[in-house]
N, C-alpha and C positions, 0 to 999 in steps of 0.2 A: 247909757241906759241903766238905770235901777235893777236890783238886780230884784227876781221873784221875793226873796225870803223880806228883803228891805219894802218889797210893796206888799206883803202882807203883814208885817208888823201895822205899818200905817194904815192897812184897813181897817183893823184890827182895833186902833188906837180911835180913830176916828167915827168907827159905824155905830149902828146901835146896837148891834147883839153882835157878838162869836162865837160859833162852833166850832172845834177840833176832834178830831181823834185820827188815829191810826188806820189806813184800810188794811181791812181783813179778808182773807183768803175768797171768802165769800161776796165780798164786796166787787173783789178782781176777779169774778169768776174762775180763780184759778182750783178751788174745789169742782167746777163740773155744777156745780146746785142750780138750780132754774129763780132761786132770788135776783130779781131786776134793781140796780142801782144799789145804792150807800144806804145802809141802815143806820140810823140815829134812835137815840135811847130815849126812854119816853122823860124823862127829868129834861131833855134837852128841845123839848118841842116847840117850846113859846118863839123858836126862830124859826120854826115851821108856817105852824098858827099859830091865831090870837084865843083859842079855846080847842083844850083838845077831844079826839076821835071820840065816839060815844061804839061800845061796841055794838057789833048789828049792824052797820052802817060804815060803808066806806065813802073818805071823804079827799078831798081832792084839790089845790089850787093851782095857776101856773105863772111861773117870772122869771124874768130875766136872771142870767148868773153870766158874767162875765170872769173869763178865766184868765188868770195869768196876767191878766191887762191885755188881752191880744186878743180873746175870740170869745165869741159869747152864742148863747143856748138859751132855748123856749125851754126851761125845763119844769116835771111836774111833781110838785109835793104830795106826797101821799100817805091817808090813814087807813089800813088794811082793815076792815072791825068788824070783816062776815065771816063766818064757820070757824074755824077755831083761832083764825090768824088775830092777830092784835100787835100790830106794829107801825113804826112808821118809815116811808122812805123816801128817796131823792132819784127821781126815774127820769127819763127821755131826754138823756143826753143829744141823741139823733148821730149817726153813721159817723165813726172813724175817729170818735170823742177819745182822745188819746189818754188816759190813766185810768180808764176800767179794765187794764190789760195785766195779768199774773206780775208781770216784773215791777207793779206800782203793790205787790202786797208791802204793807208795811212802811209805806210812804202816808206823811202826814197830811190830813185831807183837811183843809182853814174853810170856813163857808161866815162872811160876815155879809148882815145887814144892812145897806144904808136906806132904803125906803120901803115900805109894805112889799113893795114890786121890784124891788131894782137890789142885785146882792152881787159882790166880788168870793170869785175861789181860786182857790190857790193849792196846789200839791204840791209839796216841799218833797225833794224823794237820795238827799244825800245828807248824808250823820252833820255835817257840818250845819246846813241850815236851817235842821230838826234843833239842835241844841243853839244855833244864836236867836230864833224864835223865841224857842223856851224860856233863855238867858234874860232876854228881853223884858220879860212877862212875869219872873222869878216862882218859874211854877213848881223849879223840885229845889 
């Protein structure tokens, strides 16, 4: 079996968009905050949607995310844009979704695109697969 880091290089290589970055403390609920899901930055939204949030208005779609190549989720994309929020997230994991747990802070969160609807993720969560990703990629 492939190992996780070698099947998200190829998703990677393959999809039509990737997203990366680090979960933060707040991501893994391990601050206690009442923020639901993986905050993504607004430069990074076009793997979100195809136009982004207008504030005023929150906006919403739902798709498939297969993880790890083993288990997959209805999960829903979201634009925050009533009262003062303005953000975007990655919510409804659904019961027992195992890396929104404190010990995944800091663990590398991959989320690629292969169809409007259909997207592979991956949490890379040891130094070793974080940097042959990286290597892979020649991002430092």
């Amino acid at each position: 079996m492939e190992s996780f880091v070698t099947q998200a290089i190829q998703s990677a290589l393959h999809g039509k968009r990737t997203f990366c970055k680090f979960l933060s403390a707040n991501d893994t609920g391990l601050t206690g905050g009442h923020q639901a899901g993986i905050y993504i930055s607004k430069p990074s939204i076009a793997i979100l949607f195809p136009e982004p949030g207008k504030k005023g208005e929150n906006k919403q779609r739902w798709v498939k995310i297969r993880w790890q190549d083993d288990f997959e989720t209805d999960t829903r994309f979201i634009y925050y844009g009533k009262g003062t929020r303005n953000e975007y997230r990655i919510t409804n994991f659904g019961r027992g979704f195992p890396f929104l747990k404190p010990e995944y802070t800091g663990a590398l969160f991959i989320l690629t695109q292969l169809t409007e609807e259909d997207y592979r993720g991956y949490v890379l969560n040891t130094e070793d697969d974080i940097n042959l990703f990286f290597d892979t990629f020649d991002f430092f």
